[in-house]
N, C-alpha and C positions, 0 to 999 in steps of 0.2 A: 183756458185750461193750462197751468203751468205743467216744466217737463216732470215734476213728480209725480202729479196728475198723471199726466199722458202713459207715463212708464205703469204704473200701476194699472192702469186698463190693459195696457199691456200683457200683464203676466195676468191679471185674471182671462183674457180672452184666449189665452197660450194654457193656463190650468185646465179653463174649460174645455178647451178642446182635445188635450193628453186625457185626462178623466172621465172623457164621453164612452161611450161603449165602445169596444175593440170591432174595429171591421173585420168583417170575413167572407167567404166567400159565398157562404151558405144564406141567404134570407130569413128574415123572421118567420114563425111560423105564422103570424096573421101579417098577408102580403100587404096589405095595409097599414101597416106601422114600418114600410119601409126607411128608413134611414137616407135621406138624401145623397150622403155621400156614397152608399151604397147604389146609387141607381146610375146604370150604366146601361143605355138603351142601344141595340144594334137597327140598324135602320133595315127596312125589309125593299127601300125599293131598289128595283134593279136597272144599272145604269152603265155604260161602258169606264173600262179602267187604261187608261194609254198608259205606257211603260215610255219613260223617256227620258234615257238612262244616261246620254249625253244631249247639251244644249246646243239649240243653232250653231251659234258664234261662240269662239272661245271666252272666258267668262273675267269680268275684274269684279273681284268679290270685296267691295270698298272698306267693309265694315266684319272684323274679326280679331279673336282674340286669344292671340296663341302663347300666352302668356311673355315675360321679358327675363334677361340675363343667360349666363352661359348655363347655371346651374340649371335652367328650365328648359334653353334649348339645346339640349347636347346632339351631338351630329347623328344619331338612331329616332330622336323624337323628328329631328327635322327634316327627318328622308322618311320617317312617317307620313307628313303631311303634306308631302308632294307624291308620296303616292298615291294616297287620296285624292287630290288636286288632277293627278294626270288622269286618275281615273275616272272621273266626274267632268273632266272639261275645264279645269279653271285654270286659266293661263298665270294670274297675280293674285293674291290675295294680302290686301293691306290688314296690317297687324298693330293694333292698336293702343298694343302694352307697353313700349317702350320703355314711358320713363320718365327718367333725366337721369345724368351725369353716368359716372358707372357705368348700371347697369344697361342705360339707351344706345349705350358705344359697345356693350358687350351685345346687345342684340343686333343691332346693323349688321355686328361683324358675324353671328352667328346668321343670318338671314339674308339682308341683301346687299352683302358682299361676297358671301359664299354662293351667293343664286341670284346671281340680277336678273332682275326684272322679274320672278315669281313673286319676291316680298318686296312690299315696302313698310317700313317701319314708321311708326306717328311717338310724337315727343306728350309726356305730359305737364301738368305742372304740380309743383308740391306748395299746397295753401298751409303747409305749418310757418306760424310764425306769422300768420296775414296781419294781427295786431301791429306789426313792426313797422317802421317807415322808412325802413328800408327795404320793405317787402316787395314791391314793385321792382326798383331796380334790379333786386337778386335776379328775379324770376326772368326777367327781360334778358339780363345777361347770360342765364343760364338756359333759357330757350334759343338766342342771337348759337349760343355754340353750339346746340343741339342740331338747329337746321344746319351747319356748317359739318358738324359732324353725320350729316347726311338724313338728317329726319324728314319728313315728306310732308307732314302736316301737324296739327295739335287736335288733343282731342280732349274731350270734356264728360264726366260721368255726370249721371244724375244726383250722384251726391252734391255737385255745383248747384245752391239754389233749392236744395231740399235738408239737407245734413250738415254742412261748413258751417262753423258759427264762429263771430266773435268771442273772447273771452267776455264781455257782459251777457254773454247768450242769444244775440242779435245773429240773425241768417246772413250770411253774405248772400246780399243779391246776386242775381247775374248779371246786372248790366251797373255794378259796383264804378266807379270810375277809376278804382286803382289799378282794374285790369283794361283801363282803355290804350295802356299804351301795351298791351301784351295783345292785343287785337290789331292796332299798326303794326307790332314787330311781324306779324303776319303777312300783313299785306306787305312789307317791304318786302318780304324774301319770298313773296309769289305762295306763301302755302297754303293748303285750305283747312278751317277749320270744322272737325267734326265733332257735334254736339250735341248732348240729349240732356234735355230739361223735364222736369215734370214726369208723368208716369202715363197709363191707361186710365180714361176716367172714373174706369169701376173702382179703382184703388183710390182715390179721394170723394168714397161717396162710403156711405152705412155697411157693414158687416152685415146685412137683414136679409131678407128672404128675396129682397128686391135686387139684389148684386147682382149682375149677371158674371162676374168673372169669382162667384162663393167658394168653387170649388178647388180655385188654383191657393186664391186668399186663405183658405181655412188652414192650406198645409205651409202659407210662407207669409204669417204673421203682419213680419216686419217689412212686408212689403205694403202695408196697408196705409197710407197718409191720410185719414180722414178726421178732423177735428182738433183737438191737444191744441199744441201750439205747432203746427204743421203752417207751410202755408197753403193759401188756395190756389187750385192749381193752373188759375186764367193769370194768378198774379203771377207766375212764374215763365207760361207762356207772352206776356206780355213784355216783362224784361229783355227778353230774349229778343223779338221782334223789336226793342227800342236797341238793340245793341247792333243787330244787321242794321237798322234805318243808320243809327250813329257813323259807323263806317266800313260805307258803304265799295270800298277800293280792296275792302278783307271779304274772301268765300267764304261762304257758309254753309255745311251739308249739314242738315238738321237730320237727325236720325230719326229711324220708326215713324217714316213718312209723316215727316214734318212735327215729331211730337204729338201728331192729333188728329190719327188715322182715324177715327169715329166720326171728326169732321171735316169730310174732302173739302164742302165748300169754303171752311175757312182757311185750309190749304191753301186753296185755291187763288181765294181772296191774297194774303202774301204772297206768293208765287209772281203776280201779278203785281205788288207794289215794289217787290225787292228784288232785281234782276241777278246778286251777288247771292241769292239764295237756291242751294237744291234742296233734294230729299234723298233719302233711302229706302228702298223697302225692309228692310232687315228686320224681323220679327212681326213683321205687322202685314203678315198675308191672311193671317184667319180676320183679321178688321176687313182687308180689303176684298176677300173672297167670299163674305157673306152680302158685298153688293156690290156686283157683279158687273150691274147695266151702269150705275155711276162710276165705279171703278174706273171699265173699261174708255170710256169715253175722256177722264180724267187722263189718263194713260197719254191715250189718244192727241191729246189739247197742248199737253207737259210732256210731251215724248223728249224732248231734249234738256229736263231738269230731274229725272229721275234715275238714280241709278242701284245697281243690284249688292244688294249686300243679306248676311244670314244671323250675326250676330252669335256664333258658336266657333267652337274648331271645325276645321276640316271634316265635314260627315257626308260621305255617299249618299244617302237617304235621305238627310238632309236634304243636298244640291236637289237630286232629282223631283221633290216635293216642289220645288221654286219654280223648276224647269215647268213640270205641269202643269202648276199654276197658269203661267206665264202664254206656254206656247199650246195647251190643249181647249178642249169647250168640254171639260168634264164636269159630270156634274155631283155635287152633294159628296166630296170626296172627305173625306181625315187628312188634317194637317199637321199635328201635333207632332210629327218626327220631324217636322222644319224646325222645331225650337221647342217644344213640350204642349201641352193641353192649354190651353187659352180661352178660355171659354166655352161650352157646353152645346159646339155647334159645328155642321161641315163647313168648304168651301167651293165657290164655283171657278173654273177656271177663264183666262181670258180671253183666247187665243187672238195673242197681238200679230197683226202682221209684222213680215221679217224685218221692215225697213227700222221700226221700232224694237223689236227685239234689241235688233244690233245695238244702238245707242243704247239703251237701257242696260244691256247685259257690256258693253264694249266701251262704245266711243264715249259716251257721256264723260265716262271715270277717266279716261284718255284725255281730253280735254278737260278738267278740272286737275289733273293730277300731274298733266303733264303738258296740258293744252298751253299754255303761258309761255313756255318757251317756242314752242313746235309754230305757236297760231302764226305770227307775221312775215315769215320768210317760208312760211311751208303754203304761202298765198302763191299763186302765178304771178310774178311781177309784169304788169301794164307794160306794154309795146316790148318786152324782154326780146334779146336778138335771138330769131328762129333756133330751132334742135340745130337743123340741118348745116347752120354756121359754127356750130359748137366746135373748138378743138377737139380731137379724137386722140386715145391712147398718148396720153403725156407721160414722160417719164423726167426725172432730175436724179443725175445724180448726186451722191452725197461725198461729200470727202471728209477723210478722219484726220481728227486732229487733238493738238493737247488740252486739256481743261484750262479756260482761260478767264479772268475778270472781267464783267458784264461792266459797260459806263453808258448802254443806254443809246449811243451817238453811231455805235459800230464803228471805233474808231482803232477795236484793238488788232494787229497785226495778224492776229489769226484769218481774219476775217479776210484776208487779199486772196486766201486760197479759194476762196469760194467765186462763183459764178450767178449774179444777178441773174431770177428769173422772176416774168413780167407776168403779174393779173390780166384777167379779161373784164371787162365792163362787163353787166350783166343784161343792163337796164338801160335805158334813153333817156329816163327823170336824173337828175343829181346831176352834180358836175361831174365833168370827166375827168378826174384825177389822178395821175399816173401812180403804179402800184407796184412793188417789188418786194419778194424776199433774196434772200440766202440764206443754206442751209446747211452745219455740220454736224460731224457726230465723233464722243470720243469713247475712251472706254467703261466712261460712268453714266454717259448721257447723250442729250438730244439736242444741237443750238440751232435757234432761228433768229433771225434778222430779219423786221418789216421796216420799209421805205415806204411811205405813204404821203406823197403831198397833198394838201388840206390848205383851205381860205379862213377855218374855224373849229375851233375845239369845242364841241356842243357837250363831250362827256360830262355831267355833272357828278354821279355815284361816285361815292369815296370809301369804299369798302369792298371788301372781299366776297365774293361769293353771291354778289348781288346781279339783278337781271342785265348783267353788262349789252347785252345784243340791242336791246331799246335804243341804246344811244352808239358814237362812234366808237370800234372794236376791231381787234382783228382775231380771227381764231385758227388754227392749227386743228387737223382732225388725224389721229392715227389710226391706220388698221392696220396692227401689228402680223396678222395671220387671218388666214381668209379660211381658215378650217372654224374659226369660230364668228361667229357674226355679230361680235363686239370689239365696238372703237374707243379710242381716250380723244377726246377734245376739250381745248384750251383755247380760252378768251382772254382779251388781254386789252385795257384801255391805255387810250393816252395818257391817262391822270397813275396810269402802274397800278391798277387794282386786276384781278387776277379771277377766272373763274374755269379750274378744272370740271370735267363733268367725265362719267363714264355712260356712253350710250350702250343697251343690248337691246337688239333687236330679235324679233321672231317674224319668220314668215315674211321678213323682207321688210317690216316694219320696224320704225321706233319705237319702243316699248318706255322709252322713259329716259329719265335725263338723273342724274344723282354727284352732291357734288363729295369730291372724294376728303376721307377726313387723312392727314397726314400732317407729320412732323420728322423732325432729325433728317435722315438721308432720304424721305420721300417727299421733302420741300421741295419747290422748284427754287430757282435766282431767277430773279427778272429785271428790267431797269426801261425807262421810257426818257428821252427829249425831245424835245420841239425845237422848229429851226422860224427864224423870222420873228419872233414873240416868246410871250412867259407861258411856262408850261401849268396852264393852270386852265379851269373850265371859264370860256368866255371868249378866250384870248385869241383875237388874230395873228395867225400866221401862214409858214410857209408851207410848214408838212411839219409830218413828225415821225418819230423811231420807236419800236423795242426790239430789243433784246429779250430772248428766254431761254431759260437750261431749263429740262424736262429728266428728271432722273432715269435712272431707267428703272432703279425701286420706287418709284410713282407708279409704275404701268401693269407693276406686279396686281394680277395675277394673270395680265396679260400672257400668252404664248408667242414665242419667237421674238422676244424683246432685248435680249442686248446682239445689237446684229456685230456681221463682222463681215469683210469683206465679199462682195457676191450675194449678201444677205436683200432679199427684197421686202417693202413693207409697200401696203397701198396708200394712200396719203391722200389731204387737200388742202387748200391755204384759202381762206374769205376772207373780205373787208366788210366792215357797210359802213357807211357815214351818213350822216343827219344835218348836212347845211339847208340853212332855208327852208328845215321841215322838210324838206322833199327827200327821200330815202333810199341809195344809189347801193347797189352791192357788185363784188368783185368774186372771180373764184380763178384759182388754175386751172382743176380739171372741171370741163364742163359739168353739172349736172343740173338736173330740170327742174321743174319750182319746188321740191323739197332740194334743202343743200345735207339733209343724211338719204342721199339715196348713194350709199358707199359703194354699190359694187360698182359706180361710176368713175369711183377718183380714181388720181393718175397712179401711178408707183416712184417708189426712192430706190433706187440703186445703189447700194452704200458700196464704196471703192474702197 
């Protein structure tokens, strides 16, 4: 059926059903020519109702849509939905409208730079223009800046794979190969990507008496995919799965549990072949709450690939629908305020135990969102030297000094005012290689000096913004004021590539890693050499240097950030190195196998 075909079934099934008889509230007078859509049964049986108005664990709500730009978030709409948020229990809610360009920089900045760690923002992509061959690179280039300008992950509507078409009329597949390099640009910069393909499979079956989802279809048309030149919707599911198999090093959070919440076991079945793949629950608890016993057990099996999402804005009613679902044994309950009417049926509830809760409602999203950075140094390092050898209460001070020209070597004369202070091993694996900074401050900024001797320069990445900590690094952590419990850290390779992050923590946790977007006077200057060899990855030598100036309009919106004599900040200084694969880390102030456990670090005494 060509698209003129299709469109014309269209408006006649949109005539017929504006032109049917007006509903009303009253029934026919013979109750037997009921009207379908008029039949709205109240159930008589009686069964307990739990009110559960906040959830276990604080909530990462993965999947939300709070629209993008300054225009949509103005500072009344977005103190709206954190009061909602606090009301309900949700500690984060990822916001999945970003964008690109513009407006994705005007929402971070309305969002989660005004409020770290509640929002995280997801980048989109724009398929106009997909005929072009330069299509790819745009997109690539313009996602590479999005995640730098702090996006968290990419996300995909189901318009991808049901709506996009060539100009000859051809669908763009999903698993297209011109978006295979916008799937590496993912996995390079650690983000995950969130995707919904396809639909429910009552919307790619008959409009008939046989639909079960008739009564949601009759009033939203265009949501119906069944026949024309649609495609079918296993072909679209299939795509999809050939795209995670493809590559395999990019996440993949498949939305509306797994695209095919009516079929847990083929869920399942994936789940089980692609380790780089989650789900979501978002809108798909009336699927999962009419079966109960498989549900639950699936739950149960996948506790650590599922995580909690709602697929709306911020709604109290909402949340607490989910919440019940999740953590009660109710039975035969109304769901339709978790997302609208979805078929013409209750749901049962799960009641997971807490240990599942947690990851489902928490940790899951923690670890896909932010797991990547936290996972390998937030491990207990093997034979690590005891707590009870730990140095205790370190302090350095700072001394002030003029703004001076970075060469990398520490060779400039400023630098004689300072005082070498030495790392501690951490570990027993790696070599032991001696470690030092120094450190000044003037009245635009923050300079540090690393001395690190090395037998080998394992860093390979040659970009900004990338997973520097993988390979040899040093990093800088500030915590500018202890009234807030958010720090600035700064990564910094031998090769001179560079990765600010802003950590906010709750509850004594890390809440997430974000890298900061800046230019003009919120640059930093940095510079790196190597001593014994060429400063290049590979290369044997003796050790190596950076140098770094940290503005102090970088730290903004930090508090207590341009210090001034007497001024204290808390601080820490880490190395790691990668010779021989074996993975050795350094710190000044002690702290225990997470290196953000902040209220550990030592302090700066700026003179």
């Amino acid at each position: 059926m060509g698209l003129r075909l299709r469109m014309a079934l269209f408006s006649s099934l949109f005539l017929i059903a504006i032109a049917g008889p007006a509903r009303s509230a009253d029934p026919p007078a013979d109750i037997r020519e009921l009207k379908l859509h008029d039949w709205e049964p109240r159930s008589m049986m009686v069964a307990k109702a739990t009110a559960v108005d906040r959830p276990m664990y604080p909530v990462v709500d993965v999947h939300n849509h709070l629209g993008g730009g300054s225009k949509v978030l103005t500072p009344d709409v977005v103190k709206r939905y954190l009061k909602v948020m606090d009301e309900a229990g949700v500690r984060t809610v990822v916001n999945l409208d970003g964008g690109w360009d513009g407006r994705l920089k005007e929402t971070i900045a309305a969002l989660d730079e005004t409020y770290p760690g509640r929002f995280l923002t997801f980048a989109l992509i724009n398929f106009e223009g997909i005929d072009g061959p330069d299509w790819t690179a745009r997109e690539v280039k313009r996602l590479e800046e999005g995640f730098k300008a702090g996006a968290k992950g990419l996300k995909f509507h189901k318009t991808f794979g049901l709506r996009y078409r060539y100009k000859d009329g051809r669908l763009v597949p999903v698993d297209d190969p011109k978006l295979d390099p916008i799937w590496e640009t993912c996995a390079k910069f650690g983000r995950p990507v969130v995707i919904h393909v396809g639909d429910p499979a009552a919307f790619f079956t008959p409009l008939d008496r046989h639909n079960e989802r008739w009564h949601e279809l009759n009033q939203h048309l265009d949501w119906l995919f069944y026949a024309g030149d649609n495609p079918k919707r296993e072909d679209v599911l299939d795509q999809l799965h050939h795209v995670i198999a493809k590559h395999p090093k990019t996440t993949f959070v498949n939305t509306h549990f797994g695209n095919n919440a009516e079929d847990l076991a083929a869920v399942a079945d994936k789940l089980d072949k692609y380790p780089n793949m989650y789900v979501d629950i978002d809108a798909r608890i009336s699927e999962l709450g009419r079966q109960p016993y498989t549900a639950r057990k699936f739950f149960l099996k996948y506790q650590d690939r599922i995580m909690f999402g709602t697929d709306t804005t911020p709604k109290v009613d909402a949340y607490r629908i989910y919440y019940r679902f999740l953590e009660t044994d109710d039975e035969y309950f109304d769901c339709s305020a978790s997302h609208h009417r979805q078929g013409f049926w209750n749901i049962y509830g799960l009641f997971l135990p807490p240990e599942v809760l947690k990851k489902v409602y928490q940790t899951n999203a923690e670890r896909v969102l932010y797991g990547l950075k936290d996972g390998p140094k937030d491990t207990p390092a093997k034979d690590a030297t005891p707590k009870d050898e730990a140095p205790k209460g370190k302090e350095m001070r700072v001394k002030p000094t003029e703004d001076f020209e970075l060469t990398g070597d520490g060779t400039a004369a400023a630098w004689k005012a300072a005082e070498w202070v030495p790392l501690n091993k951490r570990t027993k694996e790696g070599k032991d290689y001696a470690t030092r900074v120094k450190t000044l401050y003037s009245k635009k900024g923050f300079y540090v000096l690393i001395d690190a001797a090395d037998e080998k320069i394992t860093a390979t990445l040659k970009e900004d913004f990338l997973n520097l900590w993988t390979e040899d690094v040093f990093e800088v952590f500030l915590w500018t004021d202890e009234r807030d419990p958010i720090y600035f850290e700064y990564e910094i390779s031998p090769l001179n590539y560079e990765l600010p992050i802003l950590v906010p923590n709750l509850g004594d946790k890390a809440m997430g890693w974000r890298p900061w977007h800046y230019a003009g006077g919120r640059k930093t200057r940095k510079a790196t050499s190597a001593a014994g060899g060429e400063l290049k990855s590979g290369a044997t030598v003796t050790g190596w240097k950076a140098e770094v100036f940290i503005p102090y309009e970088l730290l903004t919106p930090l508090r207590n950030v341009s210090p001034k004599p007497g001024t204290k900040w808390r601080a820490n200084f880490y190395r790691m190195d990668y010779d021989d694969k074996k993975p050795a880390s350094w710190d000044w102030a002690r702290v225990g196998p997470s290196f953000h456990e902040f209220r550990k670090f030592g302090t700066l005494i700026f003179e």
